[in-house]
C-alpha positions as CSV (number, residue, x, y, z in Angstrom):
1,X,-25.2,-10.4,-20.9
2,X,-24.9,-9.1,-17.3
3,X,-27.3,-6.8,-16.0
4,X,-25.7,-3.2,-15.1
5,X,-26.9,-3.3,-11.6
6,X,-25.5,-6.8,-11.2
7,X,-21.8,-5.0,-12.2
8,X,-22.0,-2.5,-9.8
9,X,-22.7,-4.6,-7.0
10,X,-19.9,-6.5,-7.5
11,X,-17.5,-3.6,-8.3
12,X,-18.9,-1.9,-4.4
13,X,-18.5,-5.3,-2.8
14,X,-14.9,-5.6,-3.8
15,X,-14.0,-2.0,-3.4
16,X,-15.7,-2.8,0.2
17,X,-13.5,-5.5,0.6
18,X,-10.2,-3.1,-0.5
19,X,-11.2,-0.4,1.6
20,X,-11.3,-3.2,5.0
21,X,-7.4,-5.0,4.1
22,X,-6.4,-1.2,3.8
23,X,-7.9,-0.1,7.1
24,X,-6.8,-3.2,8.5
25,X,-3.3,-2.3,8.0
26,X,-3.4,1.8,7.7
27,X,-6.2,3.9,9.5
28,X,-5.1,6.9,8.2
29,X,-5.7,6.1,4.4
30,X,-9.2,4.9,4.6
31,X,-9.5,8.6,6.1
32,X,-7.4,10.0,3.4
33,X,-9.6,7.7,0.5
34,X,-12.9,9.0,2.5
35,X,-11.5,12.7,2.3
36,X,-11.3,12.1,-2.1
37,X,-14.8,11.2,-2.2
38,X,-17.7,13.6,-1.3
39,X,-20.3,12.5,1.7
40,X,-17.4,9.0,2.1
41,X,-19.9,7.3,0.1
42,X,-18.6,4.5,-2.8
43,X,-19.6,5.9,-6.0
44,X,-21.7,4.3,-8.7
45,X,-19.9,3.2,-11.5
46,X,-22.3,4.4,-14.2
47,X,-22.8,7.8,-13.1
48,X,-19.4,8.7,-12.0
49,X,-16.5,6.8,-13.8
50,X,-14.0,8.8,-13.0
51,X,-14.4,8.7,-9.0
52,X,-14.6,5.4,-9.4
53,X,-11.0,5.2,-11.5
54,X,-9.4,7.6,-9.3
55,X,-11.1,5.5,-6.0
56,X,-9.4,2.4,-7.3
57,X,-6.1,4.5,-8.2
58,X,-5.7,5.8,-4.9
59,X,-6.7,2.1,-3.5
60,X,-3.9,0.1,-5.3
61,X,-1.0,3.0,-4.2
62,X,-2.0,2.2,-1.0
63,X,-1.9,-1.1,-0.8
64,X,1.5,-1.1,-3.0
65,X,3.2,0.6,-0.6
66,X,1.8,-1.5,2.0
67,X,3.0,-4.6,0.0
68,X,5.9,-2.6,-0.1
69,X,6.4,-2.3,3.6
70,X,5.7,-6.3,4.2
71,X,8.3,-7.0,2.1
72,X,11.0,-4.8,3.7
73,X,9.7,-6.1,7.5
74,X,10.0,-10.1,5.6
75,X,13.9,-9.1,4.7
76,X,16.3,-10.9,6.8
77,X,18.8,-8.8,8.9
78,X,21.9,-9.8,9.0
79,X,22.6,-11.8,12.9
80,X,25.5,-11.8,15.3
81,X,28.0,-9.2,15.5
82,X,29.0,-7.1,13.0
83,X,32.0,-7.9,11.1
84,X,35.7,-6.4,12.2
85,X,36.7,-3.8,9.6
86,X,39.9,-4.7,7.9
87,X,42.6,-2.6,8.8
88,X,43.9,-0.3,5.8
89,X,47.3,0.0,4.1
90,X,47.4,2.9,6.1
91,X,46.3,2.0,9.5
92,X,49.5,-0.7,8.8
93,X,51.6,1.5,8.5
94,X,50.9,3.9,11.4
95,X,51.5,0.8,13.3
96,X,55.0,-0.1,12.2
């Protein structure tokens, strides 16, 4: 079995690593994740569960909407001019 300490590095490392891709792409939510937490710090896993859960929480919104925002920019828009409206039944008949 895995030593406790052993967990809890990995679990900081990769909240680490979250915590860089998100301030990579959006500032402002590292300061908002900082804001959640008291002193900024990571918390321990062990003694505080639930920051952890609501650290990670907060961490995959964020980069959902960012996933979210890449694959709106990725969407093709449409190229050339835009098409001619047709003209309506009406429109016809105004012009007879």
């Amino acid at each position: 079995m895995v030593a406790r300490s052993v967990l809890v590095e990995h679990q900081v490392a990769a909240l680490k690593q979250i915590r860089d891709v998100i301030a990579k792409h959006d500032p402002a939510a590292v300061e908002e994740l900082r804001l959640l937490l008291p002193g900024g710090a990571i918390p321990n896993s062990i003694r505080q569960p639930d920051e952890v859960i609501m650290v990670l929480a907060k961490s995959v919104a964020v980069l959902a909407e960012l996933v979210d925002q890449q694959i709106e920019a990725g969407k093709p828009r449409p190229r050339g001019r835009p098409r001619k409206e047709q003209p309506s039944e009406a429109g016809k008949a105004e012009d007879e």
